[in-house]
N, C-alpha and C positions, 0 to 999 in steps of 0.2 A: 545604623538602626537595624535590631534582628525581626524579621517579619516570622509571626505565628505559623508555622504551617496548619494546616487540617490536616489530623490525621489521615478521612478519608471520606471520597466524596460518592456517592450513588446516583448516577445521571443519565437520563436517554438508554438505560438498559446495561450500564459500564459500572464495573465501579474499581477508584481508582484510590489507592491507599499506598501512603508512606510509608515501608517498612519500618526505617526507623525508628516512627514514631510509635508504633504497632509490633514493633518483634515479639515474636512470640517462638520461645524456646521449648515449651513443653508442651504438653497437650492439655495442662489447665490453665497455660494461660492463651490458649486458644477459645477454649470453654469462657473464659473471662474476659475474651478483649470484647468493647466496645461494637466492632465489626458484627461478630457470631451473636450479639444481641441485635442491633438490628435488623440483621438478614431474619433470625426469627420472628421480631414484630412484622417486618414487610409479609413474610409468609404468610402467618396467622392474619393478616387482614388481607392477604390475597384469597385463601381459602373460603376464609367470612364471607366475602362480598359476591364470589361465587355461589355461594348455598354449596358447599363441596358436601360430600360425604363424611372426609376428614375431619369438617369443621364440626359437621355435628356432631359427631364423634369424640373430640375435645369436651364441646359443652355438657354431654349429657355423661363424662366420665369425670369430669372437673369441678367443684364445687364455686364455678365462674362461669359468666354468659359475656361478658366485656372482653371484647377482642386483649385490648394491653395485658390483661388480668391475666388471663388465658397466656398469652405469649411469657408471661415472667414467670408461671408456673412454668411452662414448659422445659424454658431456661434452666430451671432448679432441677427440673428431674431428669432433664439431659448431663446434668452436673453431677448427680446421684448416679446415673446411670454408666457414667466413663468408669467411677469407682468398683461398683458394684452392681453385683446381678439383680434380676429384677425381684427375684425372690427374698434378696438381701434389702432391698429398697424397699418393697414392701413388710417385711417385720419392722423395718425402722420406721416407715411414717403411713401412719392408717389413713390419711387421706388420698395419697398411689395408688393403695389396692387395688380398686376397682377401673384405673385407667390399664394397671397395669396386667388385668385378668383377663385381655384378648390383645393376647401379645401380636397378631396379626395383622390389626388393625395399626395398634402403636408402632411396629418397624414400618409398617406401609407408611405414617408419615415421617419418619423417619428419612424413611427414600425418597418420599415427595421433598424434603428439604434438602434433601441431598441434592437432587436433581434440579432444583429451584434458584441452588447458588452456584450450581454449575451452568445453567443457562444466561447468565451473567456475560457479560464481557469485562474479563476482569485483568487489571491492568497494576504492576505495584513500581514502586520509582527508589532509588534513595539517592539523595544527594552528598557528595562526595566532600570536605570541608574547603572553602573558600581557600582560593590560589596554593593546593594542596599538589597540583597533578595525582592527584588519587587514581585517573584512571589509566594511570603511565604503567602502572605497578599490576604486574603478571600476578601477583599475589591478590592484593585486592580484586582483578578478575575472578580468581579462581574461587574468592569471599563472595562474593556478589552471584556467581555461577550456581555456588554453594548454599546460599539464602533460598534462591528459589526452590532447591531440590528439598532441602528442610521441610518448608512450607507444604509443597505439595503432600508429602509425607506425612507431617503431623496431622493434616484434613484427610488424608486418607484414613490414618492410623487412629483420628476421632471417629469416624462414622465407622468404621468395622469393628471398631471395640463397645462401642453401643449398642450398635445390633448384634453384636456376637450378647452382650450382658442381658441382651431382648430376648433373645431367642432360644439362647443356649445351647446354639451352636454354631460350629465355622462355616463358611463359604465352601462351596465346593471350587467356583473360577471365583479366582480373583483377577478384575481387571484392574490394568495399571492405569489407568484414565488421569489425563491432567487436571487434578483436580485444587491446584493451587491458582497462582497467575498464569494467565494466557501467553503473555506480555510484561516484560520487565523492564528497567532502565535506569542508569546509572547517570545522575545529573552531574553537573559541574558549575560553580560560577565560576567565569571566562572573563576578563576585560578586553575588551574590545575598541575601537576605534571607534567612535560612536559619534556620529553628528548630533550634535545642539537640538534637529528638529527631534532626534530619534529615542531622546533619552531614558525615556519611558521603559523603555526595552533592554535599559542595562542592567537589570535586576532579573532577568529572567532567566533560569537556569537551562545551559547546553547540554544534550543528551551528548555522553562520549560511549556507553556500550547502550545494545538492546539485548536480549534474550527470549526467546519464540520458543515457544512448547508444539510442534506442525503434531499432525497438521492443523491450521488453523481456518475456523470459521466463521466468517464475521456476515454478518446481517445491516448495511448500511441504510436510511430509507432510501436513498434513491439509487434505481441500476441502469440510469445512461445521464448527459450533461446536454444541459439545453442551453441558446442563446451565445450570445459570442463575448468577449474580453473588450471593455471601453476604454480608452484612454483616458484622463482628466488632464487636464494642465495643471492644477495645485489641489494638494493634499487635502478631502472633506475634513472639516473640524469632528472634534470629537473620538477620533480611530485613535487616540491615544490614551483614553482613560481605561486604563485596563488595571486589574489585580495579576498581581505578578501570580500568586497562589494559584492562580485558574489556567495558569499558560506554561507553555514549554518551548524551547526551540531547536529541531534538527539542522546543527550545520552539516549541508551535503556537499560534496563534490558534483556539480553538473559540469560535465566534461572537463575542460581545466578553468571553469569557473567556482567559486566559491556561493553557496546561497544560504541565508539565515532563511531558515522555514518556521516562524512562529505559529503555533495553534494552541486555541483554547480546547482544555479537560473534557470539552463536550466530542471534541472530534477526536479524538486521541488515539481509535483504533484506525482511522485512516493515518494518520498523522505516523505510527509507529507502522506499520506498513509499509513507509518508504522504505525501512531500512533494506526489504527486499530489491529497492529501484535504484536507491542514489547510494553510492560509498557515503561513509561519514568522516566528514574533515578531518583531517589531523589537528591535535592539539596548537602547533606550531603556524596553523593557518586559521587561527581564530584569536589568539593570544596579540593585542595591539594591531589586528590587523581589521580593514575594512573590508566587509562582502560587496562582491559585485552584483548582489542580486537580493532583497527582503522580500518575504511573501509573510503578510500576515490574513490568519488562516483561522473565522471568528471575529470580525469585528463587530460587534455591540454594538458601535452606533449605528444611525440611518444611513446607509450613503444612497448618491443616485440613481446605483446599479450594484446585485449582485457582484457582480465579479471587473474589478477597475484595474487600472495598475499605471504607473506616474513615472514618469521619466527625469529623476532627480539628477538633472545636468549638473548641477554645481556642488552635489557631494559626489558625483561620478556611478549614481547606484540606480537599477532599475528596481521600481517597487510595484509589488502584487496585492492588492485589498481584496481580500472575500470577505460576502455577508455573516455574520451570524443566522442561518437561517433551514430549516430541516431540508431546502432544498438544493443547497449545494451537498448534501450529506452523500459523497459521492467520493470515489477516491481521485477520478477523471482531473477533477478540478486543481486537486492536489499537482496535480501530474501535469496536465497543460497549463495552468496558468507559470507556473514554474520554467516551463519548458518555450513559454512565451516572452517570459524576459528574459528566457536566455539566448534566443534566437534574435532579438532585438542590439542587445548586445553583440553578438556575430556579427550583424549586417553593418554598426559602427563599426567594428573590427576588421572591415570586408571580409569577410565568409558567406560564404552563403548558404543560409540555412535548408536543412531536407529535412520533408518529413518523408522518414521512408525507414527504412532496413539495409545496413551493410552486412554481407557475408565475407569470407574468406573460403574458397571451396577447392580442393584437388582434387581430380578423377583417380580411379583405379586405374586411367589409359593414359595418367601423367598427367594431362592438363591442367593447367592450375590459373587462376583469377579471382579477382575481388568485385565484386557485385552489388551496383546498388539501385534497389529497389524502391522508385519514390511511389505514394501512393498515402490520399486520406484514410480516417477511421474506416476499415471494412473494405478496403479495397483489392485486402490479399496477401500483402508483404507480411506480416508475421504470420501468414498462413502458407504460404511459398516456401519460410525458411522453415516451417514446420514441416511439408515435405520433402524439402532436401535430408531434413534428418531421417523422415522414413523410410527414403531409400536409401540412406548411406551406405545400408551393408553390402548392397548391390553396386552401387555406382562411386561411392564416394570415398578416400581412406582417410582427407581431411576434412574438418569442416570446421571456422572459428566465426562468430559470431561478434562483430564490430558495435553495431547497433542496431536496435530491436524499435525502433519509433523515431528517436529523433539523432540529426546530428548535422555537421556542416562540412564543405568544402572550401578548401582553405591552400594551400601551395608551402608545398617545402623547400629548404633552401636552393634545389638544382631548380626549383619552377615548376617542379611536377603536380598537378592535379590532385590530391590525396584526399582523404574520407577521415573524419572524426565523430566520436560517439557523441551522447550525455549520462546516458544508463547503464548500469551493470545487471540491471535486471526487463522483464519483459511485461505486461499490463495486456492479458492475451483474452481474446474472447473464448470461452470454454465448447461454446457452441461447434466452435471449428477447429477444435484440435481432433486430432483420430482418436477416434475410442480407446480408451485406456490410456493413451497418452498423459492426461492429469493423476491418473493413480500411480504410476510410472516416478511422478514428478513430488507426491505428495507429502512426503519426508522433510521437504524443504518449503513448500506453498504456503500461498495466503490465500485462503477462496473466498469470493464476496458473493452472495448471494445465487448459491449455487443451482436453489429450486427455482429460479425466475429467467426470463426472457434476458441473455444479453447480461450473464452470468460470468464474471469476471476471473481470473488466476493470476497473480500476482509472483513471478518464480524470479530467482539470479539465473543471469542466462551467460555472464560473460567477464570477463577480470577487467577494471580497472586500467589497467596497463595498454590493453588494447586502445581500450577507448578513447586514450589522448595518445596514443603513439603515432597517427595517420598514416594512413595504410593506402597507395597510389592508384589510383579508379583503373578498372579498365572496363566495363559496361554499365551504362548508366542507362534505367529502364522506366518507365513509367507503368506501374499497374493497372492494366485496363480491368475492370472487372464486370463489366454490361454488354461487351460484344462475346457474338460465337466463333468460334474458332471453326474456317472456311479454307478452300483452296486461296482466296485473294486477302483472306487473313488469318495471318500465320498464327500461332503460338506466340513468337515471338521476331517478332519485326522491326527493323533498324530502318529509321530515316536518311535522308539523302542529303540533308543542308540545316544547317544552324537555325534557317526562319522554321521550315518545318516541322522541326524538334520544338521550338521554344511553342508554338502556335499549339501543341497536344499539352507540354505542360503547363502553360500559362491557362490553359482554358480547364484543365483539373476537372474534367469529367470524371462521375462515379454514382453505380448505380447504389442510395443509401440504406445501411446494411442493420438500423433501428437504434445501432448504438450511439445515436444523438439523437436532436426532433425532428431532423432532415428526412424525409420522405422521396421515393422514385429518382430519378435523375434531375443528379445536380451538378453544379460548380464551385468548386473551389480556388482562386488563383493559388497557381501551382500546388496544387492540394495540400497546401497550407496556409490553413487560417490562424496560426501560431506569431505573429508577428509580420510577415510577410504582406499580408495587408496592409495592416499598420505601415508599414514604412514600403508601400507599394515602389515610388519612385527611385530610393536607393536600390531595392532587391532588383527590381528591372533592369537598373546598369549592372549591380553585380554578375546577374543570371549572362546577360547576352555578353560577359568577358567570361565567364568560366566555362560556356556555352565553346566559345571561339576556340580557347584554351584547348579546351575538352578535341576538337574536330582536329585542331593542330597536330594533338598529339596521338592520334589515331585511337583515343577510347572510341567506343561505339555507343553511340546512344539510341533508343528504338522502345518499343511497349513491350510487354508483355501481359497474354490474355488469362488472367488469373479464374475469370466467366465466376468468382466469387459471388458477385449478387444475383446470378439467375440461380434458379429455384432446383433445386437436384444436383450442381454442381459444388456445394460448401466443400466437398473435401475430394474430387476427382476432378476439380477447376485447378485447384492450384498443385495438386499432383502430376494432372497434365500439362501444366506449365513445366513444371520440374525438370520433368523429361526433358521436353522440345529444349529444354535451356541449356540440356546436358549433349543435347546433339548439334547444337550450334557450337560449344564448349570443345566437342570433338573436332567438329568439322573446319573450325577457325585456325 
């Protein structure tokens, strides 16, 4: 059975259109799709209901006082106007004249629509034909590459040829502004291995490419994540009546697990986001093959709890439920609940999950180690490794980036201790990167809510390859970020015994740094609320053997005072940590 697509849908301030169903090859039938008529009604009764200047402007040059009316004239003489100059429009239709006799006023709204469908978050898809591997083929890439450059072009090439027919004359700058999709992506249906409960879900088409116009700026409503991840024992009723049309699914690589990430059209700009965080599967690991992990992202019905997730033992999958609801509108949630079942998953696997940051660092004085940095939201670790890159030029001539938030510890075949990722990218607070550092960065960024508290950056930080290749610890550190750094406490300081060590991580002190609802000094068991709780008793034996492991084989374990949450220290706490780490680095 072939399900209708909609061409295109305008939602929560996004709006998202099927190319396919919508190409548009030239620039009249840009003027005549469907899309560029709407976006003009939406305008015209935005202006309306303001009392704009524009609006009255319209009524008192248009022989209409009704918003629609008004909008479909406009349409007509936007469509005159691509052709022909204004002077040419008016000998042809004596009712123009007179809109078109303060040409000033007419390109000003002109611009105001310009900028109205540019303020959009706008997103386009095409889906690639059924078990075609369309998206195998370098060609179709470079078709699909090539769709969007079109696009943006022809919406340029309509609004300067209007205003140019306005005005009559050229621009002196022309700006290249992305003025097509923000965001693109190239679907797929996939067959997959799909359990009986999950069936719902095999109609939903796999993103295989995305496409980002940076830098990009997204506006999510909410910019930190509250509340914690519930468990259920059996699946709430109802999370499975969904419209295939309204949903999508990124399979990502989380470390060397597999995860279906389904989300509804409403959340879409977080949703395509990931692409900056997780690789995206291979063909070959989604074709008859089961994920070890479902996060559905948008569910419609009621459940108990915002944010649940179910431990489906007898199809072997952990799964993630989020609400439908403006308050998960956060990309956080995306990212930890994800990063929740896959951490769960670890602890059955005996690994043991960290929430922290791995480095790979060599001095200019030769020294070389792998570093890792456990530490909750705000405690400093992606603000640590943020220092080390600012001093590299001085101190460092390598530096490789393992993982930037999450990852686990796990043993290779000699029995060695090693480090593995889940991310290829990093979810950094903007607040605490050095100045300029994010404009540095911004060729390749995703910024969420840049004017607000607690202001997010979304960047690739790292390959793929790293992240599941495990890489052998040799300092394992806990970020302290609420004590001062004293003669009786160091920088960075190494404990004396396995109880010692385990009694500072296990107690996950951290002073909270706003980007959750956690407030002053807290706890978190081993500053991970990611699974870790949840399965407190296994992680506990895991911790106090890799703990043992770790003392066996002479890694060093010990804090490091990041002083991130005192007040005056956001960027000279973890700088001075840096240091002190580079002079224990020398001196070992």
């Amino acid at each position: 059975m072939t399900v209708k697509i909609r061409p295109y849908v305008i939602t929560r301030g996004k709006v998202v259109f099927d190319y396919s169903a919508m190409y548009c090859d030239t620039p009249e039938s840009v003027l005549k799709s469907p899309l560029f008529e709407e976006i003009v009604r939406r305008f015209v009764e935005r202006i309306g209901r303001k009392g704009s200047t524009l609006f009255a402007f319209l009524t008192e040059t248009l022989p209409w006082t009704e918003r629609q009316a008004i909008a479909s004239e406009v349409i007509k003489l936007f469509r005159f106007l691509f052709s022909y100059s204004a002077e040419e429009v008016a000998q042809m239709n004596a009712e123009y004249r007179e809109i078109l006799s303060d040409k000033e006023a007419l390109n000003e709204v002109v611009e105001e629509l310009y900028n109205y469908w540019r303020r959009y978050e706008r997103f386009f898809y095409l889906e690639a034909p059924r078990r075609s591997r369309y998206s195998k083929s370098s060609i179709h890439h470079a078709q699909f590459i090539k769709a969007n450059e079109e696009l943006k072009n022809l919406v340029l090439y309509v609004y300067r040829r209007i205003s140019e027919h306005i005005t009559g004359d050229n621009p002196r700058v022309y700006r290249q502004l992305p003025a097509g999709a923000n965001m693109g992506m190239l679907t797929e249906q996939i067959d997959w291995d799909c359990p009986e409960p999950y069936r719902a879900l095999m109609n939903i088409p796999f993103i295989r490419l995305t496409l980002m116009e940076p830098p990009l700026i997204l506006y999510p409503e909410m910019n930190k994540r509250k509340g914690k991840f519930e468990e259920v024992e059996v699946l709430p009723p109802g999370i499975f009546e969904m419209d295939r049309r309204e949903w999508f699914c990124f399979p990502a690589r989380v470390g060397d697990l597999t995860a279906f990430i389904y989300f509804h059209q409403d959340f879409i700009s977080l949703g395509l986001s990931l692409s900056n965080l997780f690789e995206i599967a291979d063909y070959e690991e989604i074709e008859s093959k089961r994920p070890e992990i479902i996060l559905i992202f948008g569910v419609k019905a009621r459940l108990p709890g915002r944010t649940l997730f179910f431990d489906d033992r007898e199809n072997n999958m952990m799964v993630g439920l989020v609400e439908h609801h403006s308050d998960v509108d956060y990309f956080g949630y995306f990212k930890k609940m994800t990063l929740t079942l896959h951490n769960i998953t670890m602890i059955k696997r005996g690994r043991m999950p960290i929430h922290g940051a791995m480095v790979l660092l060599k001095l200019k004085s030769g020294e070389r180690a792998n570093i890792v940095i456990v530490g909750d939201s705000g405690a400093g670790k992606s603000e640590t490794l943020e220092a080390f890159r600012t001093l590299a030029e001085e101190h460092i001539c390598e530096m490789r980036i393992i993982f930037d938030d999450m990852g686990s510890l796990g043993l290779d075949r000699a029995g060695r201790v090693v480090g593995y990722g889940t991310e290829i990218g990093a979810f950094v607070r903007l607040d605490d990167l050095q100045p300029g550092y994010a404009y540095e960065e911004i060729d390749r960024s995703i910024f969420m809510n840049p004017d607000k508290t607690n202001a997010r950056l979304i960047m690739p930080v790292t390959r793929y390859h790293h992240v599941v290749k495990g890489y052998p610890v040799d300092y394992m550190l806990y970020a302290n970020n609420y004590e001062e750094v004293d003669p009786e406490h160091p920088g960075v300081e190494f404990f004396d015994s396995v109880e010692e060590a385990l009694h500072v991580f296990r107690n996950g002190a951290r002073l909270a740094k706003g980007t959750t609802d956690e407030k002053g000094l807290v706890h978190t068991y081993f500053a991970n609320p990611f699974g870790a709780p949840q399965r407190r008793d296994d992680h506990e034996r895991l911790a106090r053997e890799y703990f043992q492991r770790m003392y066996e084989q002479g890694i060093r374990i010990g804090q490091i005072r990041t002083r991130l949450g005192i007040e005056g220290y956001e960027q000279l706490g973890p700088q001075s940590a840096a240091l002190e780490l580079f002079r224990v680095l020398k001196d070992s």
